[in-house]
DSSP file (Angstrom, degrees, kcal/mol; ACC not computed):
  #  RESIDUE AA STRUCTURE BP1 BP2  ACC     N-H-->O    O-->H-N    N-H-->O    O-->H-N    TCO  KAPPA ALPHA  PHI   PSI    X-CA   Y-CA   Z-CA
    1    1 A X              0   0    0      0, 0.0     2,-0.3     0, 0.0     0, 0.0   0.000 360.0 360.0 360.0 -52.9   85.6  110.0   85.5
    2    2 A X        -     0   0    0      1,-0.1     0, 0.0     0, 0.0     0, 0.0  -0.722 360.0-106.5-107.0 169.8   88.4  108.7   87.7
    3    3 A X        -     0   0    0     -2,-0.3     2,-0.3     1,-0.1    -1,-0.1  -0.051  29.1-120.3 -75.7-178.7   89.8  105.3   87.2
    4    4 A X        -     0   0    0    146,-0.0    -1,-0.1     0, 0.0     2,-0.1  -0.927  38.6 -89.9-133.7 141.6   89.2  102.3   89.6
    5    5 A X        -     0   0    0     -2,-0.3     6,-0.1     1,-0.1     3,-0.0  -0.277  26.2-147.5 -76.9 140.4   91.6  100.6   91.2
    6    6 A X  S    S+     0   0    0      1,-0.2     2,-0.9    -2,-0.1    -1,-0.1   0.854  86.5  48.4 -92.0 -13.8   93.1   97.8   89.4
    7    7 A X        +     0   0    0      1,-0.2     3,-0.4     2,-0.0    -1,-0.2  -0.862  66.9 179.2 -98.8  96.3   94.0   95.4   92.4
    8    8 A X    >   +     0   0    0     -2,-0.9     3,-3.5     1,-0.2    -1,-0.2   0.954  67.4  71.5 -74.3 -55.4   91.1   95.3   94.4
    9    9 A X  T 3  S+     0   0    0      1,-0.3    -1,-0.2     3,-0.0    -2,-0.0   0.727 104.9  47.9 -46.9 -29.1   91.9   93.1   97.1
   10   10 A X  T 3  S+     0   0    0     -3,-0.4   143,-2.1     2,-0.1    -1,-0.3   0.555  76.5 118.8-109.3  15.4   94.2   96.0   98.4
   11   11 A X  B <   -A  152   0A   0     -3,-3.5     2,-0.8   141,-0.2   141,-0.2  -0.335  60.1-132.0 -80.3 150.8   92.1   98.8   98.2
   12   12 A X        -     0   0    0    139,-5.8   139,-0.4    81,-0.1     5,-0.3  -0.599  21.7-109.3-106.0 151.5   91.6  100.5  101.4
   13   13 A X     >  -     0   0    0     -2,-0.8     4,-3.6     1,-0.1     5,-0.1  -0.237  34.1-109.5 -48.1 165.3   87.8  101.6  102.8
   14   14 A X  H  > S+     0   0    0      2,-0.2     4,-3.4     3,-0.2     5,-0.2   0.765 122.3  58.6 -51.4 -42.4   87.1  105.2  102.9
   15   15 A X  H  > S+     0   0    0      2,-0.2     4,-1.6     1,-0.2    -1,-0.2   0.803 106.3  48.0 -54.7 -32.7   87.3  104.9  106.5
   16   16 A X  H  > S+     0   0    0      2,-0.2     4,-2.4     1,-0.1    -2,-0.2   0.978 113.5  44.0 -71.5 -46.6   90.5  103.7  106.1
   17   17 A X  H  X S+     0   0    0     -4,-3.6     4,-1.4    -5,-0.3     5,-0.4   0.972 109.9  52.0 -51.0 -56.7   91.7  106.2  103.9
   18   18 A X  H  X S+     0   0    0     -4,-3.4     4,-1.5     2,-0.2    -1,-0.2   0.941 108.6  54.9 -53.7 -32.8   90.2  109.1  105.7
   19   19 A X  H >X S+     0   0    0     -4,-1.6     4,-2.0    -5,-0.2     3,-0.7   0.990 107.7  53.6 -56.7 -63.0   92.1  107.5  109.1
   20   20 A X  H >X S+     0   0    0     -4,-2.4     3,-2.6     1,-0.2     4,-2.3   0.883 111.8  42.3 -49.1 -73.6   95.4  107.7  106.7
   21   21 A X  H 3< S+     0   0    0     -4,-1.4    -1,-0.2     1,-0.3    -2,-0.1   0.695 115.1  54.9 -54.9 -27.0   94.8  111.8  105.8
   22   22 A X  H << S+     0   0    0     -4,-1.5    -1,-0.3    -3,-0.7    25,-0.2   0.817 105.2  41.9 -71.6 -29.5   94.1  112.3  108.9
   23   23 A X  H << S+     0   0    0     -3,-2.6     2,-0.2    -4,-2.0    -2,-0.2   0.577  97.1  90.9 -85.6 -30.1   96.9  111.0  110.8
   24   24 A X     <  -     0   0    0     -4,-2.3    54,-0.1     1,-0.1    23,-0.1  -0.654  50.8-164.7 -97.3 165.3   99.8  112.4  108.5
   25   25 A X  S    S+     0   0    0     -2,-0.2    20,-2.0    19,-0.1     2,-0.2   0.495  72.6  47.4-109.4 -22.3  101.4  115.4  108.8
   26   26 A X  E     +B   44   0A   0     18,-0.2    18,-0.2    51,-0.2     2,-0.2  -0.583  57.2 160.4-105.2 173.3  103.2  115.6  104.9
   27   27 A X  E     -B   43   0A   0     16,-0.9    16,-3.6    -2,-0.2     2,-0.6  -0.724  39.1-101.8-157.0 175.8  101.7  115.0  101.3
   28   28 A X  E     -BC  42  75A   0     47,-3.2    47,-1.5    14,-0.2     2,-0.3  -0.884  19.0-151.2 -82.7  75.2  102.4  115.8   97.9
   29   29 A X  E     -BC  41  74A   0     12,-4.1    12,-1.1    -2,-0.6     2,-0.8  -0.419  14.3-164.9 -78.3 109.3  100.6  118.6   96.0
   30   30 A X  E     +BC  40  73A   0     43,-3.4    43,-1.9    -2,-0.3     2,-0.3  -0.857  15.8 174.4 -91.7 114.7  100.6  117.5   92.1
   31   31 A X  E     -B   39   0A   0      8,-3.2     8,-2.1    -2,-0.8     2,-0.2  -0.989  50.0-108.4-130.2 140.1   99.6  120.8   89.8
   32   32 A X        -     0   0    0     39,-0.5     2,-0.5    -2,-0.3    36,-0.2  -0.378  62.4-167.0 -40.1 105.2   99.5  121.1   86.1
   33   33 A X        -     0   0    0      1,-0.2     3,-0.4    -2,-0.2     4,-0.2  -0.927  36.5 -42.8-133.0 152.4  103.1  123.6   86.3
   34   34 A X  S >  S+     0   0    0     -2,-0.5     3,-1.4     2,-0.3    -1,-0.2   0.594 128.1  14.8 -11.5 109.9  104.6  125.7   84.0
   35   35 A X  T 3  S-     0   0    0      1,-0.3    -1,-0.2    -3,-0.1     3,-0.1   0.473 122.5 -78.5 116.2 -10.0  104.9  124.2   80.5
   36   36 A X  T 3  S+     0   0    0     -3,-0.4     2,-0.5     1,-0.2    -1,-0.3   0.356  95.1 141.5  69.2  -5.3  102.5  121.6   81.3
   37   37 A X    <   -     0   0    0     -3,-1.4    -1,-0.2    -4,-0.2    -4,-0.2  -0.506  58.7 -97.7 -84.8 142.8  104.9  120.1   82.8
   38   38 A X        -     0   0    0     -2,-0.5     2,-0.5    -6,-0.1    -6,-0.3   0.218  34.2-176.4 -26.2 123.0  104.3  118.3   85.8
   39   39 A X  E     +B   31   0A   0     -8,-2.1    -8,-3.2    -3,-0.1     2,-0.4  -0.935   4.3 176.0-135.3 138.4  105.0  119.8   89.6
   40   40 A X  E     -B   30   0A   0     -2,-0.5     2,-0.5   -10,-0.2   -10,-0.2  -0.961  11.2-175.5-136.7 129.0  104.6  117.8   92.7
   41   41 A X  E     -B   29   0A   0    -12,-1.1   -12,-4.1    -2,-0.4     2,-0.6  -0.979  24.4-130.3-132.6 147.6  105.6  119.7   95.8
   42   42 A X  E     +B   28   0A   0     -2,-0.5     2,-0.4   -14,-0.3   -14,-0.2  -0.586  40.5 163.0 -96.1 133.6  105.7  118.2   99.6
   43   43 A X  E     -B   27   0A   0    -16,-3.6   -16,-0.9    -2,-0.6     2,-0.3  -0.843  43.0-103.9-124.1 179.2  103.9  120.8  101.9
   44   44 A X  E     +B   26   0A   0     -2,-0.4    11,-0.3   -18,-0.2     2,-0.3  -0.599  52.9 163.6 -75.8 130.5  102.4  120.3  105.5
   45   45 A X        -     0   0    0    -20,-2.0     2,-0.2    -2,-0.3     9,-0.2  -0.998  33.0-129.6-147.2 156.3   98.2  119.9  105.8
   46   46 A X        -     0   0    0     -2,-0.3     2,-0.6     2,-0.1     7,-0.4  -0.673  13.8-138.6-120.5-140.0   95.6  119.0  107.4
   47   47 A X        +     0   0    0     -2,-0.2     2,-0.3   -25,-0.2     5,-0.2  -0.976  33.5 155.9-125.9 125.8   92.7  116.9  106.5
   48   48 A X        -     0   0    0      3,-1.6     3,-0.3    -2,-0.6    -2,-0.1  -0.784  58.7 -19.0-170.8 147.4   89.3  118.0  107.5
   49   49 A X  S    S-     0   0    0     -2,-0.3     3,-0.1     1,-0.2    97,-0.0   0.860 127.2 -46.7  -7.3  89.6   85.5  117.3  106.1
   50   50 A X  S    S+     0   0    0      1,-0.3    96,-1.9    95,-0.1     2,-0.3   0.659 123.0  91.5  43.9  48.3   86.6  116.2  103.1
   51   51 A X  B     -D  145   0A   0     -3,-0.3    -3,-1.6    94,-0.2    -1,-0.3  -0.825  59.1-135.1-136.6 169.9   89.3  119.1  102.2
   52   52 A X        -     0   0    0     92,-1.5    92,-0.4    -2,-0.3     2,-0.2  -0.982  15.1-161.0-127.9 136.2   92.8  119.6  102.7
   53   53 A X        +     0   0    0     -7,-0.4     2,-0.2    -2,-0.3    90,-0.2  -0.389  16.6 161.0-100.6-163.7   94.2  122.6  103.8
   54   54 A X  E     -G  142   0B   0     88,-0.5    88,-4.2    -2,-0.2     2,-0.3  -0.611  27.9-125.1 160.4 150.8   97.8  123.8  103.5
   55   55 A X  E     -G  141   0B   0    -11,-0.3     2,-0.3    86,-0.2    86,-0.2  -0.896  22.7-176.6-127.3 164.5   99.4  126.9  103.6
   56   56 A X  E     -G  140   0B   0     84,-4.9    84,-2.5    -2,-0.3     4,-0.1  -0.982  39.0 -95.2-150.8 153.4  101.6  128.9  101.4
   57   57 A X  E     -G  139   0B   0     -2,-0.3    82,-0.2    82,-0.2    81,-0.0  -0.178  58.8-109.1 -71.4 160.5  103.8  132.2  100.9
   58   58 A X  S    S+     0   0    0     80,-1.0     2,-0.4     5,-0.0    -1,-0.1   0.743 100.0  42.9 -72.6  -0.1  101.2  134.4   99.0
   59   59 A X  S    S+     0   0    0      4,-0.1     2,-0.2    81,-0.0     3,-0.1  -0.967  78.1 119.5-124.5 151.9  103.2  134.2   95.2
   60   60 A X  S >> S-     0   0    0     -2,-0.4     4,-1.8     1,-0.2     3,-1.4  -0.489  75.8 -84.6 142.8 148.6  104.7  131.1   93.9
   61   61 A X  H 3> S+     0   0    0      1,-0.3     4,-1.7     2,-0.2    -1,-0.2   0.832 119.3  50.3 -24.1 -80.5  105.0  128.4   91.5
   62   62 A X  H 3> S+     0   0    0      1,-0.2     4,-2.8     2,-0.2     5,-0.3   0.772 108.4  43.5   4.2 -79.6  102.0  126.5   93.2
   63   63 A X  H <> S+     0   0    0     -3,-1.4     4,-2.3     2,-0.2     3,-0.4   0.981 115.8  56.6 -85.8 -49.6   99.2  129.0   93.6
   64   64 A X  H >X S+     0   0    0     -4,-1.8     3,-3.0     1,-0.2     4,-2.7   0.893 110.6  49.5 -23.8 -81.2  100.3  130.2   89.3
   65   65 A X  H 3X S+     0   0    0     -4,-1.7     4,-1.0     1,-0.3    -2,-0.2   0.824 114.0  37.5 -35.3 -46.6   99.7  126.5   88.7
   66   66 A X  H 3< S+     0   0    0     -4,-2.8    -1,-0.3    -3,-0.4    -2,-0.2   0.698 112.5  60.1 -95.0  -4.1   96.1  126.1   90.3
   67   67 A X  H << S+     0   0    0     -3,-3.0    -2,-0.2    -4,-2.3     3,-0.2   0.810 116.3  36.2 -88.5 -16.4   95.1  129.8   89.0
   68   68 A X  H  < S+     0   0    0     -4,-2.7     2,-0.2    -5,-0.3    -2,-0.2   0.700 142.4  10.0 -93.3   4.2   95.7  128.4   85.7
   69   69 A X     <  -     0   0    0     -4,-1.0   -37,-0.3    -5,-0.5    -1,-0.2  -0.565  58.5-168.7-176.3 102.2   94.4  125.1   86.5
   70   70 A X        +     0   0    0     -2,-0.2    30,-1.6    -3,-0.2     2,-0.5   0.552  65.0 107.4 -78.9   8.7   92.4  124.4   90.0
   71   71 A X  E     + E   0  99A   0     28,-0.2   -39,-0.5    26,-0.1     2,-0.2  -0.665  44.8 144.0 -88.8 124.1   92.8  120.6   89.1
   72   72 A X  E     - E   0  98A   0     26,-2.9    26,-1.9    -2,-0.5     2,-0.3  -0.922  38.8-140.5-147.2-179.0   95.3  119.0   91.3
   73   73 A X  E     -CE  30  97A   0    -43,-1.9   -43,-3.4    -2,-0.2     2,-0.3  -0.891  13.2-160.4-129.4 159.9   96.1  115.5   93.2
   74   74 A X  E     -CE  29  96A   0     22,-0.6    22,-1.1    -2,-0.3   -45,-0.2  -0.851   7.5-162.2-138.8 102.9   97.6  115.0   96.9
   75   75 A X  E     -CE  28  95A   0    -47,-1.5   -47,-3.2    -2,-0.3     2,-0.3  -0.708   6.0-166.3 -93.4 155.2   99.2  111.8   98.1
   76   76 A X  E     - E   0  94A   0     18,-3.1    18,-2.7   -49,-0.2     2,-0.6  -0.978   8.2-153.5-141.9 134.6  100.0  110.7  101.5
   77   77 A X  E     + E   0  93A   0     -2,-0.3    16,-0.2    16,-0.2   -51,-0.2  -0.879  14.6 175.8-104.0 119.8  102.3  107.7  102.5
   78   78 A X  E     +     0   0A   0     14,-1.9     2,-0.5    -2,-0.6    15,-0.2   0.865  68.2   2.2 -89.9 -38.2  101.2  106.6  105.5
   79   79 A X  E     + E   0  92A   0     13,-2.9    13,-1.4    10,-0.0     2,-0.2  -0.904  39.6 171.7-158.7 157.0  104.0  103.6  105.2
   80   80 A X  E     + E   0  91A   0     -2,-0.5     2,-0.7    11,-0.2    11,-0.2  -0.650  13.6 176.2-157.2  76.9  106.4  102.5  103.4
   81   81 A X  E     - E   0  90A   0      9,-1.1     9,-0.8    -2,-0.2    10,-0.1  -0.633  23.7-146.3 -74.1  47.5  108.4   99.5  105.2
   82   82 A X        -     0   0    0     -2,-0.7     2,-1.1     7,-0.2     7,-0.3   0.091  11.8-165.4 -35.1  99.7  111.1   98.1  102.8
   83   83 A X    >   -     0   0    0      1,-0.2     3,-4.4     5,-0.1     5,-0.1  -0.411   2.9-171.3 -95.8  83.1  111.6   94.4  103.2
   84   84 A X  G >  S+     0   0    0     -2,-1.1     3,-1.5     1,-0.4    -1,-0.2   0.605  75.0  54.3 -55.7 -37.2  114.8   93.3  101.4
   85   85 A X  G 3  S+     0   0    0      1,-0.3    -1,-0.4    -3,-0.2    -2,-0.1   0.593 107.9  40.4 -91.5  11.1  114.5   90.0  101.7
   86   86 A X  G <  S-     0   0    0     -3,-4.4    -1,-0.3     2,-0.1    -2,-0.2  -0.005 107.5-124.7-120.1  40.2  111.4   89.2  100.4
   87   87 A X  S <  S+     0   0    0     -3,-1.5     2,-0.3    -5,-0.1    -3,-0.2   0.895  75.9  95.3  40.0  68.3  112.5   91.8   97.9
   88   88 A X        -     0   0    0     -5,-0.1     2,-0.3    -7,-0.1    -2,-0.1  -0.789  64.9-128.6-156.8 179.0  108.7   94.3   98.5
   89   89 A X        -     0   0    0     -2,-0.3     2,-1.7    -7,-0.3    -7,-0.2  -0.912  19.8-127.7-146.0 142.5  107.9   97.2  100.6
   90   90 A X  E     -E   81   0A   0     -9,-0.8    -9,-1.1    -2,-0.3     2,-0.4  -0.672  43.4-180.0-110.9  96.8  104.9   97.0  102.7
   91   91 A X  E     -E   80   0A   0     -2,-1.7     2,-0.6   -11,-0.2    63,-0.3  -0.759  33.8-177.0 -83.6 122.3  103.1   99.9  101.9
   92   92 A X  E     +E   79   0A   0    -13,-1.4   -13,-2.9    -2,-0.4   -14,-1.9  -0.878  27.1 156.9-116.7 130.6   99.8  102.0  102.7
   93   93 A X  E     -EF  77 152A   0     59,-1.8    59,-3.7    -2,-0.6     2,-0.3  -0.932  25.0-153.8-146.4 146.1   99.1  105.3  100.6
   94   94 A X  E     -EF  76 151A   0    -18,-2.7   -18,-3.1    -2,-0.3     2,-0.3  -0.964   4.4-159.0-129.2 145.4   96.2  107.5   99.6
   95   95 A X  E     -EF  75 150A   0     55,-2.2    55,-1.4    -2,-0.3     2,-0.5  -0.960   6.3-166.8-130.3 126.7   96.0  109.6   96.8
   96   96 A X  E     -EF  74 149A   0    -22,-1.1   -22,-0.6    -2,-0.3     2,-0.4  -0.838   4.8-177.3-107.3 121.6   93.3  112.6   96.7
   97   97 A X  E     +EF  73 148A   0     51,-3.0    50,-2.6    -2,-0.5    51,-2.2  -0.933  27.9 126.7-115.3 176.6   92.4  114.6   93.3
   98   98 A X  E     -EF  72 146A   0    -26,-1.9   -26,-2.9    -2,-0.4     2,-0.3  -0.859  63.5 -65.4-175.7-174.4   89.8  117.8   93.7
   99   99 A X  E     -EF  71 145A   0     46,-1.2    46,-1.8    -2,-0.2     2,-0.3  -0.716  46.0-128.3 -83.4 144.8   89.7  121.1   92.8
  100  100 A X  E     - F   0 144A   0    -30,-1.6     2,-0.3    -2,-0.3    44,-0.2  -0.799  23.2-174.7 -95.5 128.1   92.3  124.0   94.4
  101  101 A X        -     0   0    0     42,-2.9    42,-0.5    -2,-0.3     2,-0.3  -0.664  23.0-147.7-112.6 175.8   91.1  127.2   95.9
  102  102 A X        -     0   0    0     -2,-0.3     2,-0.7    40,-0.2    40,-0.2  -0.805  32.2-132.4-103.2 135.4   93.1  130.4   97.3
  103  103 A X        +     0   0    0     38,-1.8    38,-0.3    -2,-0.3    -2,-0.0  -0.808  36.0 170.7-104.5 119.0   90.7  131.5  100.1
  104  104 A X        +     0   0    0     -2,-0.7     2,-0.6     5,-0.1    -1,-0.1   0.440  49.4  99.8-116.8  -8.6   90.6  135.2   99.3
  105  105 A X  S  > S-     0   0    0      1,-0.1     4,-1.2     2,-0.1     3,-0.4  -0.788  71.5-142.3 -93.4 125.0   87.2  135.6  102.4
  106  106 A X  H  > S+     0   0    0     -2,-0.6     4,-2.5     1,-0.3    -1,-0.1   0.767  96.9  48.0 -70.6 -28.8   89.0  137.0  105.6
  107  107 A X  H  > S+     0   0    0      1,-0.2     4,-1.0     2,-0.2    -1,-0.3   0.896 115.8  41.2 -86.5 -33.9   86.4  134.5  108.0
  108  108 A X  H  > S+     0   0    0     -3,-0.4     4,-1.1     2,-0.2    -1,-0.2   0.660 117.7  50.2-103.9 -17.1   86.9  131.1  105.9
  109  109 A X  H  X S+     0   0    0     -4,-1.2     4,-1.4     1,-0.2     5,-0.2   0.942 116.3  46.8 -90.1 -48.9   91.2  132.0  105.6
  110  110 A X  H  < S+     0   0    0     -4,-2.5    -2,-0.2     2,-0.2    -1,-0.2   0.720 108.5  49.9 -40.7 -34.4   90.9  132.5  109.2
  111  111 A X  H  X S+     0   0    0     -4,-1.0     4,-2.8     2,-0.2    -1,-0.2   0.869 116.6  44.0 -71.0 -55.0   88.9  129.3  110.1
  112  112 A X  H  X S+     0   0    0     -4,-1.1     4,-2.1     1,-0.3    -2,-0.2   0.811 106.0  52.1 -66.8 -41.7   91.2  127.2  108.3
  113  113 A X  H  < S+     0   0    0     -4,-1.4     4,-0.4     3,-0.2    -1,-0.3   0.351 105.7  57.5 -95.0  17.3   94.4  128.4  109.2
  114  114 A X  H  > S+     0   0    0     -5,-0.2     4,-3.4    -3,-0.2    -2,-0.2   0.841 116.6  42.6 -92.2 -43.8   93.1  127.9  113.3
  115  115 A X  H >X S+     0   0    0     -4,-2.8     3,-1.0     2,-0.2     4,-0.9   0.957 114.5  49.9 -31.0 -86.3   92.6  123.7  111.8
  116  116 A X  H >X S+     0   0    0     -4,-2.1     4,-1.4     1,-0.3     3,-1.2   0.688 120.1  30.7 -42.3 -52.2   95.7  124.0  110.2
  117  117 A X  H 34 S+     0   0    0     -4,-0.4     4,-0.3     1,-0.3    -1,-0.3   0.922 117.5  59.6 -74.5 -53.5   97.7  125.5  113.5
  118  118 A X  H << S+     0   0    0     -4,-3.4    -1,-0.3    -3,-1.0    -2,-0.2   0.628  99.6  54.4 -39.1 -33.9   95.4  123.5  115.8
  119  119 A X  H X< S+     0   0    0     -3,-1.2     3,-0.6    -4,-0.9    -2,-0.2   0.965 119.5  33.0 -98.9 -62.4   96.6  120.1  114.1
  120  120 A X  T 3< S+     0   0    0     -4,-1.4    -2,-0.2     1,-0.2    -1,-0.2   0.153 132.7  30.6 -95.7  14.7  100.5  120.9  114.8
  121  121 A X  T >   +     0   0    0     -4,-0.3     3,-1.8     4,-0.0    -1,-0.2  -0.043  68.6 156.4-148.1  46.1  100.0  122.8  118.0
  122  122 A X  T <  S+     0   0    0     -3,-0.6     3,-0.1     1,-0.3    -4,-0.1   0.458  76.7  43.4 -56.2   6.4   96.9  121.3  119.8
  123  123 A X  T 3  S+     0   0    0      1,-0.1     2,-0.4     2,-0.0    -1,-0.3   0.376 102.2  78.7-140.3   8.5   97.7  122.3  123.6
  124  124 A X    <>  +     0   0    0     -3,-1.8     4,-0.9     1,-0.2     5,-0.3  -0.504  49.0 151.9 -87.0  73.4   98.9  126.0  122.5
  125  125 A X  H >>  +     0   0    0     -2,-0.4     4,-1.8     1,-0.2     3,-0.9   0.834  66.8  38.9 -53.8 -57.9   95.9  127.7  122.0
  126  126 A X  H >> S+     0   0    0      1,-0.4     3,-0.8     2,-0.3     4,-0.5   0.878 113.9  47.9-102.4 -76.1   97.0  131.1  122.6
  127  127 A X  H 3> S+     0   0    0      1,-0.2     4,-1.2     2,-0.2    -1,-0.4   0.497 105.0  56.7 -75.1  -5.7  100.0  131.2  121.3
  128  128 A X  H <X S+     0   0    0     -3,-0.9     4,-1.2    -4,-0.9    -2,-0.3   0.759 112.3  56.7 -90.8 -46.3   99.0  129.4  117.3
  129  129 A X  H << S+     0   0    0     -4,-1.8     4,-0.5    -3,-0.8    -2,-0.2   0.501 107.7  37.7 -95.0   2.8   96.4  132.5  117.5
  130  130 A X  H  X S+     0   0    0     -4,-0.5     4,-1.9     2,-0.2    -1,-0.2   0.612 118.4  48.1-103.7 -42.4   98.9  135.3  118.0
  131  131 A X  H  X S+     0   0    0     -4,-1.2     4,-2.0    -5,-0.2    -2,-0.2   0.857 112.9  56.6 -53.2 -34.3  101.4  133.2  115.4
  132  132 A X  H  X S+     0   0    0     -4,-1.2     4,-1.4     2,-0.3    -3,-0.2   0.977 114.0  39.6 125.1-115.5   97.7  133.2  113.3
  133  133 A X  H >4 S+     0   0    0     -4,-0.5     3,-1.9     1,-0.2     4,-0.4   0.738 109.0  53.3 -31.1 -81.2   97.8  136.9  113.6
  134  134 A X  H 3< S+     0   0    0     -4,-1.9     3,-0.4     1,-0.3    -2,-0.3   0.705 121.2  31.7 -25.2 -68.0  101.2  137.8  113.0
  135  135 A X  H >X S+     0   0    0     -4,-2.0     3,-1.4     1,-0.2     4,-0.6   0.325  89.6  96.4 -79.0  -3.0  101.4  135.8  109.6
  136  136 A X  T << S+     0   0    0     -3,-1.9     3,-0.4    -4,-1.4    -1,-0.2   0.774  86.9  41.8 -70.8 -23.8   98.0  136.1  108.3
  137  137 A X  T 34 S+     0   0    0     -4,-0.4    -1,-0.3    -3,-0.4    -2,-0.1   0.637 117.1  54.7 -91.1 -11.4   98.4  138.9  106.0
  138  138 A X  T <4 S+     0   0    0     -3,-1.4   -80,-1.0     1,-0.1     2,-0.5   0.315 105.0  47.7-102.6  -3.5  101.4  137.4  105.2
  139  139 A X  E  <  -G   57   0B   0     -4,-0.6     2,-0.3    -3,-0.4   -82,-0.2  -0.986  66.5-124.0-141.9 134.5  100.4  133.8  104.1
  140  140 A X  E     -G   56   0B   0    -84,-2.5   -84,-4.9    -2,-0.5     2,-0.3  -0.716  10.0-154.5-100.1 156.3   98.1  132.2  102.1
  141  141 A X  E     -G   55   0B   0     -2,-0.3   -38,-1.8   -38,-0.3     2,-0.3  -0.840  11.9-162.5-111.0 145.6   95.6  129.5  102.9
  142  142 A X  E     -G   54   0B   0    -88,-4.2   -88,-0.5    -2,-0.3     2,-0.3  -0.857   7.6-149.5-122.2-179.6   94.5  127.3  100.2
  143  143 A X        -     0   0    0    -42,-0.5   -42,-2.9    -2,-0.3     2,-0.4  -0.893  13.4-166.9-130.5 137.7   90.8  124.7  100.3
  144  144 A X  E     - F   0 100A   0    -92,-0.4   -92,-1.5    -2,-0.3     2,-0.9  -0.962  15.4-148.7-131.3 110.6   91.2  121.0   98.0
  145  145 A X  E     -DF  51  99A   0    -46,-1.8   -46,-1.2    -2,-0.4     2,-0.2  -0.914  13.1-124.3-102.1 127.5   88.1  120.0   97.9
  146  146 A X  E     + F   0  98A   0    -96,-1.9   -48,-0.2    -2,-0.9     3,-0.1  -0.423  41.1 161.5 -87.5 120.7   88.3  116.5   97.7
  147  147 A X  E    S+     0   0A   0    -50,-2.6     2,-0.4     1,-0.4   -49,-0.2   0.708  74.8  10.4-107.5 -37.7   86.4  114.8   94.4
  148  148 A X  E    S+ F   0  97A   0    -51,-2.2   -51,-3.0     2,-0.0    -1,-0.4  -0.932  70.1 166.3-145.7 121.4   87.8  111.7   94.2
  149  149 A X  E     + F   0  96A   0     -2,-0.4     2,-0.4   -53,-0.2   -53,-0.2  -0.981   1.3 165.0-150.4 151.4   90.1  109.8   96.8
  150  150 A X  E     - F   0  95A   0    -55,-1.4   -55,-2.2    -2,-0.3     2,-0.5  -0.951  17.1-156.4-142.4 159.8   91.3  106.0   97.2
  151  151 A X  E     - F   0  94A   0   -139,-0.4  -139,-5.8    -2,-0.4     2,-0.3  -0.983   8.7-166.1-141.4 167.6   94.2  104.6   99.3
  152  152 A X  E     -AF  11  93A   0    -59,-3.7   -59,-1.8    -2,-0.5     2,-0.3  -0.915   4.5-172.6-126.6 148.3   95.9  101.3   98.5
  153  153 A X        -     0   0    0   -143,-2.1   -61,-0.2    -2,-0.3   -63,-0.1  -0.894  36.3 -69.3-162.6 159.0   98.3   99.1  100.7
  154  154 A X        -     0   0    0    -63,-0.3    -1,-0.1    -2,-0.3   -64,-0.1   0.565  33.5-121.7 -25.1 167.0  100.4   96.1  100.3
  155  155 A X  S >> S+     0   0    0      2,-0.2     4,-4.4     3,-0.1     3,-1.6   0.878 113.9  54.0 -71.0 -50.6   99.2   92.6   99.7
  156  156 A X  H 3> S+     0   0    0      1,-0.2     4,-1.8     2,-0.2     2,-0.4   0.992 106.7  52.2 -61.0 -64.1  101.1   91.4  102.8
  157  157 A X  H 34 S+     0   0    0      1,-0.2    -1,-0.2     2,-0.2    -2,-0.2   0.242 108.8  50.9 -52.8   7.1   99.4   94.0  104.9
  158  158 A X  H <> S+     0   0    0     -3,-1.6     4,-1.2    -2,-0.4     3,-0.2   0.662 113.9  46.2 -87.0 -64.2   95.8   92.8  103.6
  159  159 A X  H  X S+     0   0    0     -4,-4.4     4,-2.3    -3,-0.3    -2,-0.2   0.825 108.4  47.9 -64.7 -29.5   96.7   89.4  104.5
  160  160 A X  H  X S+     0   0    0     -4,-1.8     4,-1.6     2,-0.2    -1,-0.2   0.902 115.7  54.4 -82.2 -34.0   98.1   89.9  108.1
  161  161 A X  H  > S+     0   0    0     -5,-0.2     4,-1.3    -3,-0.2    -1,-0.2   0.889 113.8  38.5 -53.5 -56.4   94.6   92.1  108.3
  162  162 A X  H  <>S+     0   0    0     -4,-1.2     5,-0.5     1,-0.2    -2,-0.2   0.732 115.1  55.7 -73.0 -46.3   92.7   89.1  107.2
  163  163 A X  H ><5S+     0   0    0     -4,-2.3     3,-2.5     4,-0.2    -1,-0.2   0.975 106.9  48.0 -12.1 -94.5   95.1   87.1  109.3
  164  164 A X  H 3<5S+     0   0    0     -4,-1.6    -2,-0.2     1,-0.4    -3,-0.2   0.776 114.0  47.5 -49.7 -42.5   94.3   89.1  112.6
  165  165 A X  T 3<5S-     0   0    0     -4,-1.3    -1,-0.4    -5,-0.2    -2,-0.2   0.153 110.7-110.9-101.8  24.2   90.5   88.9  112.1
  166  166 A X  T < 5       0   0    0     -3,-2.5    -3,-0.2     1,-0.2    -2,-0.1   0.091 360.0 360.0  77.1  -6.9   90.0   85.3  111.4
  167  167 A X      <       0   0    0     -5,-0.5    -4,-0.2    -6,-0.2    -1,-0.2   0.721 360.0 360.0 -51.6 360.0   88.9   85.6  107.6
């Protein structure tokens, strides 16, 4: 169903990818938007057993786009090094596609948006779960369950890998 990647040599493990989603803090949301035409927005997430969360004001282009169509993709650049003179950029990126949820059950919107808060405030418990309160009625949490995901990264950054570890 989804394609295979056509430069093998630079495809990155699962492990590696799942290190990548984990570690960034932006992505990309790609949803089927108004027209059909495309719409790729950059939101905040996190990554966690094989979802993405993100949160969002409760109306908007977005959550239209996945209630007519829960099929979406999420990239994350984890780097993207331009090197001028050898005319390249040494890059590592993952790309996720799944299905899109709203989560409309008050225990699973909760759960998620304590991840979500947890991930960009980890030593302020206390205070992420009164922000957590304050906005909950006010914000929606959405679930990508994650169907299909690959990351890729430069050639040079393959070799210096290969390099590092005696292959």
């Amino acid at each position: 169903m989804f394609r295979e990647m056509r430069r093998k040599k630079q495809v990155l493990s699962l492990d590696e990818s799942t290190a990548v989603l984990k570690a960034g803090t932006s992505g990309v949301l790609a949803v089927i938007g108004d027209e059909g035409y495309p719409y790729a927005v950059p939101l905040s997430y996190v990554y966690h057993d094989n979802r993405i969360f993100f949160h969002c004001a409760i109306t908007g282009h977005k959550l239209d786009a996945i209630a007519e169509n829960d099929k979406v993709s999420f990239c994350v650049i984890d780097r993207d090094t331009v090197v001028p003179e050898e005319y390249t950029t040494y890059f590592r990126s993952v790309i996720t596609f799944g299905k899109a949820r709203v989560l409309e059950d008050e225990k699973e919107k909760r759960e998620a948006f304590e991840i979500l808060a947890a991930k960009y405030s980890p030593s302020h418990k206390e205070g992420r779960l009164r922000e957590i309160d304050r906005q909950f009625n006010q914000a929606c949490l959405v679930e990508l369950r994650i169907e299909h995901l690959s990351g890729k990264e430069a050639i040079e950054l393959v070799t210096a890998k290969h390099r590092g570890s005696g292959k």
